[in-house]
N, C-alpha and C positions, 0 to 999 in steps of 0.2 A: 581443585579449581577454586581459585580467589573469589571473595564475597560479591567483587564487580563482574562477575561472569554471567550471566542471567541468559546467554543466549547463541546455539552454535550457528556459524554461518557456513551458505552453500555458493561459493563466489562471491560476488557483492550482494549477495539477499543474506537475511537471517529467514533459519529452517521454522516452518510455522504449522506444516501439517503434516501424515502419519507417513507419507510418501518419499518426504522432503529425503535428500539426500546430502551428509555431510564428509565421512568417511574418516573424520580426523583421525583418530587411533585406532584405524584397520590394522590387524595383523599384526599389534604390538603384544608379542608371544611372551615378553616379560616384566607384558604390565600384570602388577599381583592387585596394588589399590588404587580407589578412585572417591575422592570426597568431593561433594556439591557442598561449598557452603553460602553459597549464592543462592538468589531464589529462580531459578532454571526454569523454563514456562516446556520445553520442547527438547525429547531427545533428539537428535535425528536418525534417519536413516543406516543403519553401518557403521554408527561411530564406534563402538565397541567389537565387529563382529571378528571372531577368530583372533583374541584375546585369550588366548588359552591356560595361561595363568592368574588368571583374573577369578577371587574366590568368592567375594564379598559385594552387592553393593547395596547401599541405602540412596530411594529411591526421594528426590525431598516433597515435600507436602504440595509447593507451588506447581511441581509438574501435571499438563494434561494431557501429554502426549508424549510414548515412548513407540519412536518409528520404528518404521519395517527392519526387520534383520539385526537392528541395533545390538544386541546381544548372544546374533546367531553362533552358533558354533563355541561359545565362551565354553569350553569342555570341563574346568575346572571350578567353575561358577559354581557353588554350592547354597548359599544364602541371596536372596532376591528380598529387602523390604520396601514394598511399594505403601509410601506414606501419604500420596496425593488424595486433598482433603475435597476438591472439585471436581470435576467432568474429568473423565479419563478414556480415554482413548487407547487399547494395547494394539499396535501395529502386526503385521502378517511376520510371520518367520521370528518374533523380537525375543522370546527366549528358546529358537530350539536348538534340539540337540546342547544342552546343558545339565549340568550335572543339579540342578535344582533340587530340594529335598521336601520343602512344603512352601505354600504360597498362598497368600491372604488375597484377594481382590475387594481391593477398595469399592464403598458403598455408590460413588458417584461414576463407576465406571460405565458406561454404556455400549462399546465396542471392545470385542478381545477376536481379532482380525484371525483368518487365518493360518495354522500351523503355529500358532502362538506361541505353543510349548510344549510343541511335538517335538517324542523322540525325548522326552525327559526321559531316560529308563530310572534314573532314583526317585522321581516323584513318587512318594507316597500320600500327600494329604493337598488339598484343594478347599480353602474356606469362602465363601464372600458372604462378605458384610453385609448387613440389612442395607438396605436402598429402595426407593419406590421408582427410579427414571425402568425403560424398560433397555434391560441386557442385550446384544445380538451377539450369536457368539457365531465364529471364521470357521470354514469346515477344515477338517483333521485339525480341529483346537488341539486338544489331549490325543492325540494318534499316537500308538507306540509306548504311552507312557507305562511300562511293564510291572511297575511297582504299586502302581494308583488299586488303593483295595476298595475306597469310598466315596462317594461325590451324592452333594444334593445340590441338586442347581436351584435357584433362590424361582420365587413366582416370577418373576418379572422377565425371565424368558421362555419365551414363546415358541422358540421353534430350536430343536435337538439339529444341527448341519449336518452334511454328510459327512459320513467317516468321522463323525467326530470323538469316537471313544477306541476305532479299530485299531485290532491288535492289542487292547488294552489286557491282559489275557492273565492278570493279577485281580481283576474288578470284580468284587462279588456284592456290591448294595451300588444302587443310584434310585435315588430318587430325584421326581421332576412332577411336581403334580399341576402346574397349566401349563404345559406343551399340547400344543396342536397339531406338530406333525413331527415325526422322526424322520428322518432324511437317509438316502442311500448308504446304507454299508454304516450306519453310525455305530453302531454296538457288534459288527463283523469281528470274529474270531476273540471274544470276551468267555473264554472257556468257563473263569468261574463264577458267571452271573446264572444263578440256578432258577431265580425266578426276578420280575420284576413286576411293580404294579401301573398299570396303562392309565392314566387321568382318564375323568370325564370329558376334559377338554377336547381330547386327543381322536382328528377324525382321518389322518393321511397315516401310513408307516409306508415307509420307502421300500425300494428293490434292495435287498441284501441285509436288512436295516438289521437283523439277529444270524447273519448268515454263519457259521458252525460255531453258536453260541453253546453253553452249557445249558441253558433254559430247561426245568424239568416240566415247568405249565404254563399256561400263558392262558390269559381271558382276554377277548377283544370286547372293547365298549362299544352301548350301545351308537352312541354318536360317529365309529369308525366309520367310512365311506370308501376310501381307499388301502387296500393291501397290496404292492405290488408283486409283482417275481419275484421269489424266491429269497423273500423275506425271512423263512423262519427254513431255508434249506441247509443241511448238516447240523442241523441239533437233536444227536443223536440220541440223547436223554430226554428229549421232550416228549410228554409218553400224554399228556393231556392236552387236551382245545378246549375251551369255552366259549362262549358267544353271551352277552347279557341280554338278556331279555328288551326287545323291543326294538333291537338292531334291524334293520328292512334288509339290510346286505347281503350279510354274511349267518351262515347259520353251521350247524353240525349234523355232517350224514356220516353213519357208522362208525363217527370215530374219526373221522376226515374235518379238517377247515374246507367250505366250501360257501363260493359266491353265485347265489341264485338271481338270477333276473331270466325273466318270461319264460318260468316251467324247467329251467337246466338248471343244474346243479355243477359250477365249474370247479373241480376240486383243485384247493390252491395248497394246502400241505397235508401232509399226513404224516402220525404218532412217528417217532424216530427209530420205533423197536419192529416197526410192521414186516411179517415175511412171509415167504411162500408165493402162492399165488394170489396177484390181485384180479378180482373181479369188478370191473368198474360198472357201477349202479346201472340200471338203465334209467336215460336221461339226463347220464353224468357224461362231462368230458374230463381233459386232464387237459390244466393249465398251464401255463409255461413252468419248467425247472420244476413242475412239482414232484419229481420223485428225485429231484438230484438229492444226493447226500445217504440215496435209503439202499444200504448194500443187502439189504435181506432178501429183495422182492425178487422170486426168480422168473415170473412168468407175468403178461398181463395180456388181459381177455377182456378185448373193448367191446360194447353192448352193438348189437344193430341198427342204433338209433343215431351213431354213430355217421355224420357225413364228411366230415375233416378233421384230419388231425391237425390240433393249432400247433402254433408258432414255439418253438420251443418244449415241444408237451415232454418230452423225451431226452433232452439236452444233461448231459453229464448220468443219466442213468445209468445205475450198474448192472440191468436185467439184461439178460440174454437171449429172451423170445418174446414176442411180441405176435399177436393174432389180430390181424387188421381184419372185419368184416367187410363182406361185400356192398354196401351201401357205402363204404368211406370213396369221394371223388376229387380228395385234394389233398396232399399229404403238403404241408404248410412250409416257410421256412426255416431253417433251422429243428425242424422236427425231433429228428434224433441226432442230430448233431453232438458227435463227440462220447456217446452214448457206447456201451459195451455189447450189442446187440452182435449175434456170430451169424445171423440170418434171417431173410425175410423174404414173404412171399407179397408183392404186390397185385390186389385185386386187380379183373379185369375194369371195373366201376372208376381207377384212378385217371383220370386224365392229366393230372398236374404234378410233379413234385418241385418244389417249392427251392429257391435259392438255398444252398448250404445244409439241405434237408439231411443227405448219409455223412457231410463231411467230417471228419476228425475219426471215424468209427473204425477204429484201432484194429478189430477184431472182423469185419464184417467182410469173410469171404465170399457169401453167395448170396445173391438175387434175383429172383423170379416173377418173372410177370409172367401171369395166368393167361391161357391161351383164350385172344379175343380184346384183347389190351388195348382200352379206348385212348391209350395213353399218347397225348402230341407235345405236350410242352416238358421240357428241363429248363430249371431252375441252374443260375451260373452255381458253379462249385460243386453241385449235386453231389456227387461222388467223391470227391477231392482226399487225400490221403486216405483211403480206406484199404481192403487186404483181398478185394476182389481179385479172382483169379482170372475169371471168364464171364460173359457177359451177351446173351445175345439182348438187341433193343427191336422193340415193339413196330411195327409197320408206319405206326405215326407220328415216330420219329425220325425225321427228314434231316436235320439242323441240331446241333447243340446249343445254340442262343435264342434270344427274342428276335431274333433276325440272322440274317450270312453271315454280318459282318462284325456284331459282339462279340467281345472274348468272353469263354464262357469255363473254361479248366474245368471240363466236365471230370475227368481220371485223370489232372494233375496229381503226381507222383503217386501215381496209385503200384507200385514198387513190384508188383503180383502181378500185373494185368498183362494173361498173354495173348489172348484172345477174344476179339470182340467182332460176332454178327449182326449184322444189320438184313431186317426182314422186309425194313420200307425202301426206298428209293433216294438214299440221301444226297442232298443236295450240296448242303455245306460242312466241310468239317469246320469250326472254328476256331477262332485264337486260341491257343495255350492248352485245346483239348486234350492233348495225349502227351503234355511236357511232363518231362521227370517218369515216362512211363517204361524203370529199366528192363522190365521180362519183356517187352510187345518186339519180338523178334521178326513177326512178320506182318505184314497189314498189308490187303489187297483195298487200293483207294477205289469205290466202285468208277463205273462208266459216267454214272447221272450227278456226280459231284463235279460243279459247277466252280465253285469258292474255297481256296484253302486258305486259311488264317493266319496271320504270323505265331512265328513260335507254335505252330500246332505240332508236333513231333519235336521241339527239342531239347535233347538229354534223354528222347527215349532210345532205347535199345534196337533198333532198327535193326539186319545183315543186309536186306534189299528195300526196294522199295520201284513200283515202277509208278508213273504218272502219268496217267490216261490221256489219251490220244485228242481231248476235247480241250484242255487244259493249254490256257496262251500265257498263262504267268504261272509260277509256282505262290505267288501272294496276290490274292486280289481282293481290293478294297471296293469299297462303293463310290470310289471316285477318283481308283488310280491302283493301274497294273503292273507300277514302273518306284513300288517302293521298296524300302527293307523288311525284308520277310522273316529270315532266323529261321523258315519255313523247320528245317533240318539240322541249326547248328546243334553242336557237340554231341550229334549221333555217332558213339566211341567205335561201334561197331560196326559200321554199316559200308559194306567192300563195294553191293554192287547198284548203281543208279538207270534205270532206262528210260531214257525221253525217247520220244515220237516228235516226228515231224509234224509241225503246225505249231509246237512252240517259242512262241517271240522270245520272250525274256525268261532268265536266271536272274534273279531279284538279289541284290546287295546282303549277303552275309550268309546267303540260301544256305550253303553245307561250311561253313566255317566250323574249322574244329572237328572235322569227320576225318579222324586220324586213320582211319580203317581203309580211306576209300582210295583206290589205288588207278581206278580208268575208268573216264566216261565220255562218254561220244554225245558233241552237242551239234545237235539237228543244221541244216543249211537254212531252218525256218527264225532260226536266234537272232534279233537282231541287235538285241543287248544284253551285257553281263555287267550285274550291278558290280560295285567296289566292294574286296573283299568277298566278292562270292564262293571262293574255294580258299579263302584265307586259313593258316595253319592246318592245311591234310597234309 
């Protein structure tokens, strides 16, 4: 580009900030070079992006601004010199996915936006320049970069982005000695970072911030205030904790990372090699994801001091028993979620189990609530994919939702489920409770249910089904009898249907897809059939 070139434009404007968008040489696959011998203030936007031939470029001195994407996808981009001697600006997406092999950042840069140059996998080396302005660096900056073995980020930034080093999984040194906070998932799956040293600065580390790092130890400063979830989860070589003296926070019990305020002691990880049975302290709880990643623990024996299980406490564990005491009265959301538990007994003491508490739990045939089951609330999802075969529910469970009319997929696709008792008086099944339920071959709806929910049986495995004699719609809302239901679509099975008279409506879509069902007799009391109510039988 000619010495008079100094400037791309975007229509009748010239591009002036990191946003700007020009596109000139988008997708010029057999552009190989590019010389600036103008003094060029402003890349823009995409001018280069998916230039795939493109090996080379020198960046000129006048530049402060190379925009967004500018050099996205340049696959064959191997040498990047960024020679700008002022205020520099690196745009979001501007080198990734490039074939990059090292990279200097100029001393006057202050932003590097972004995904900046993520997905380099040949970066090896990352230098910047002494400079006093202060750095901000784009989350997933370095994401991916598979070959990056070393990085020291200069003082002058302050805060590590999320994601900003994950998947780096060549990375064994970084230093950063004033950061104040590492941010979510920044150093996530950096296998060969064995250890690293925390600043005084440093008072936040994020959720995932080391999640199945290599780390063999780590010391939290005393200044740390925040450690989120499962921060230091699947580092299975992390076989030491520390805590520095003076920390009010966080302290060390038996070998455990744990956060104590008012007398508890919340365990937030533990060593990567721990096995057998855990006993957890009296006084102790277990905090979210803290035992994801630890395939050793086969049993855990919660104290009786014990009144809820939190949010998460259990999520991705790989144990397989679990002893809840009789004092626990609220098993949390997400509890054991997704967790490998084959069984559990629920105290009589639980009243609540919590949104998404058993769901994802792959293995978890059977559940028992103890005889005297103060238990009234489900949480939506409860159950949701798990391997439950059978199932009876506690007296004070009337309803699957916060209410009739919630969808609440208590045993969506629970693939096992053939059987389920109810001991209370239920009132409502709801939305989407028993969808994808392929074993539940038979199900007596009681007399005292009032509300079926759309999509509550469909795709389950139905042969019959009758509809109690009380029942004026097969869907009923809280403010209309006369909608689409699904009540029953694509029950593959299901031959035989029995309505009672006193039923108004057959609700739009009610047995669509019930290939099976071959005669049914609709009452003299029908005064309507939605569209599509018996569409493809």
């Amino acid at each position: 580009l000619p010495a008079s070139f100094t400037k791309f434009g975007n229509g009748s404007k010239y591009t002036t900030t990191v946003s700007s968008s020009g596109k000139q040489f988008l997708n010029c696959t057999s552009l190989k070079s590019v010389e600036f011998k103008g003094k060029l203030e402003v890349i823009c936007g995409y001018v280069f992006q998916g230039c795939t031939a493109l090996e080379t470029i020198n960046i000129p001195a006048s530049v402060t601004v190379i925009g967004n994407s500018s050099f996205l996808d340049c696959t064959a981009l191997k040498t990047v010199n960024i020679n700008s001697t002022g205020e520099l600006t690196i745009g979001s997406n501007a080198f990734k996915n490039t074939a990059i092999e090292s990279v200097t950042i100029p001393k006057g840069t202050t932003k590097i936006d972004a995904s900046a140059f993520s997905g380099c996998a040949k970066l090896t080396t990352v230098d910047f320049a002494a400079g006093t302005d202060a750095l901000t660096l784009g989350a997933r900056v370095f994401e991916n970069c598979k070959a990056l073995t070393s990085v020291a980020l200069p003082d002058r930034v302050k805060a590590i982005p999320n994601y900003a080093f994950n998947g780096d999984s060549a990375l064994e040194t970084v230093t950063f000695n004033k950061v104040t906070t590492i941010g979510t998932g920044a150093f996530s799956g950096t296998r060969s970072l064995k250890s690293v040293t925390l600043p005084a600065t440093l008072t936040t580390i994020g959720s995932d911030a080391f999640l199945n790092s290599g780390l063999e130890s780590i010391t939290i400063p005393k200044g740390v205030k925040t450690i989120n979830e499962n921060a230091f989860a699947g580092c299975s070589k992390l076989a030491t904790f520390n805590v520095e003296a003076g920390n009010s926070k966080y302290d060390i019990n038996l070998g455990m990372l744990v956060e104590v305020s008012g007398g508890v002691s919340k365990i937030i990880a533990l060593p990567g090699g721990t096995k057998g049975v855990l006993n957890v302290p009296d006084g102790g709880i277990l905090g979210g994801y803290a035992l994801n990643g630890l395939s050793g623990i086969t049993e855990v024996i919660l104290p009786d001091s014990t009144t809820k299980i939190e949010k998460n406490a259990f999520r991705y564990a790989k144990v397989k028993s679990v002893v809840i005491p009789s004092t626990v009265t609220e098993i949390c959301d997400y509890a054991f979620a997704d967790s490998s538990i084959t069984s559990i007994v629920i105290p009589a003491s639980v009243t609540t189990l919590g949104q998404y508490a058993f769901s994802g739990c792959e293995n978890l045939a059977s559940i028992t609530f103890e005889d005297g089951s103060q238990l009234v609330k489900l949480g939506a999802h409860v159950f949701e994919e798990t391997a439950i075969e059978s199932i009876v529910l506690p007296a004070g469970i009337v309803r699957f939702g916060e209410d009739d009319y919630r969808a609440s997929y208590t045993f969506k696709d629970c693939k096992k489920l053939s059987s389920v008792t109810f001991l209370g008086d239920l009132v409502a099944i709801n939305p989407n409770t028993f969808a994808g339920c392929e074993a539940l071959k038979s199900f007596t709806i009681p007399e005292t249910v009032t509300v079926i929910g759309s999509n509550a049986f469909d795709g389950a495995g139905l042969e019959s089904i009758e509809i109690p004699a009380g029942l004026k719609s097969l869907y009923v809302t809280a403010t209309s009898v006369n909608m689409s239901g699904y009540t029953f679509r694509n029950c593959k099975s299901l031959k035989t249907v029995i309505l009672h008279e006193g039923l108004e409506c057959i609700n739009a879509y009610a047995f669509q897809g019930c290939d099976a069902l071959e005669t049914i007799t609709v009452p003299s009391t029908v005064t309507e059939i939605g569209g599509s109510a018996f569409k493809d039988c």
